[in-house]
C-alpha positions, 0 to 999 in steps of 0.5 A: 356479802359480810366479811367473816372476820376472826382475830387470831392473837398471838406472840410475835416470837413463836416456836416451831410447833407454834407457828406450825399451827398458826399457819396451818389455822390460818390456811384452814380459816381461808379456806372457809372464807374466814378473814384474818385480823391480827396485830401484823408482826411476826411469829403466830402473826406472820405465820397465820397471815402466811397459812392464810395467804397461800389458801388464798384468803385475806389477812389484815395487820393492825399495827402498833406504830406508824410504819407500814413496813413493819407488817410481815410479808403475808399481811394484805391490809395494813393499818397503822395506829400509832397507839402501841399495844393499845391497838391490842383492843381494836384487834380483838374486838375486829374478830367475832371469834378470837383464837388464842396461839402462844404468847405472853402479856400482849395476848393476855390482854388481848383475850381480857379485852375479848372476853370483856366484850363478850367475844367468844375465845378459845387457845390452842394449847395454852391460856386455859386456866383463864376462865372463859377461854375454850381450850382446844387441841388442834388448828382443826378443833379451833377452826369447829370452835370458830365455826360453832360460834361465830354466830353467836355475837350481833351477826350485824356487827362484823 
């Protein structure tokens, strides 16, 4: 069986609202046997891969040095890459749907690389002025987006 991968992009500084959805999206992906692909730090990271973990489900940190000690508690697979923020397009392009929670640069440029590549991307309450990416209100309407879409590129790919 294929492993359902959907990147979740975010600040690794997030407010209480924001890691409140984060992890409840991550607990909510889990449950549909979603895999969760993200950069591993902290904030929307860490609380998606916690939201994700204690459902039961899988997480995978794609780090930006070399340390795996850097990756947040929650993350189960850790890959180091040494690249910086470059490692910010591998990330987006592991997810077949990408979900958008808060952030700044780094996920600005990891919805440009998602949305070059054809990915389908929505945001929960920010990033909707960017042409191409859904916005959407809840954990719940992102997870009806990721579901709705996650067909929708190559099914033999990820």
């Amino acid at each position: 069986m294929a492993v359902k991968l959907v990147a979740v992009i975010g600040g690794a500084i997030a407010d209480p609202e924001e890691y409140s959805i984060a992890r409840e999206l991550g607990r909510n992906l889990a449950d549909e046997g979603y895999t969760i692909v993200c950069g591993g730090g902290t904030g929307i990271m860490e609380a998606v891969c916690r939201g994700a973990r204690e459902a039961g489900g899988h997480t995978i940190g794609i780090l930006p040095g070399v340390n795996p000690s850097d990756a947040n508690a929650y993350v189960e697979t850790i890959l180091v890459t040494g690249m910086g923020t470059s490692r910010n397009r591998i990330i987006s392009l592991s997810g077949r749907v990408v979900v958008a929670v808060g952030g700044m640069y780094g996920t600005l440029s990891e919805i440009a690389f998602a949305l070059q590549a054809g990915r389908p991307v929505c945001a929960v309450g920010t990033w909707n002025v960017i042409d191409g990416v859904t916005p959407v209100n809840s954990p719940r309407e992102a997870l009806e987006f990721v579901r709705e879409n996650f067909g929708g590129i190559d099914a033999e790919h990820n």
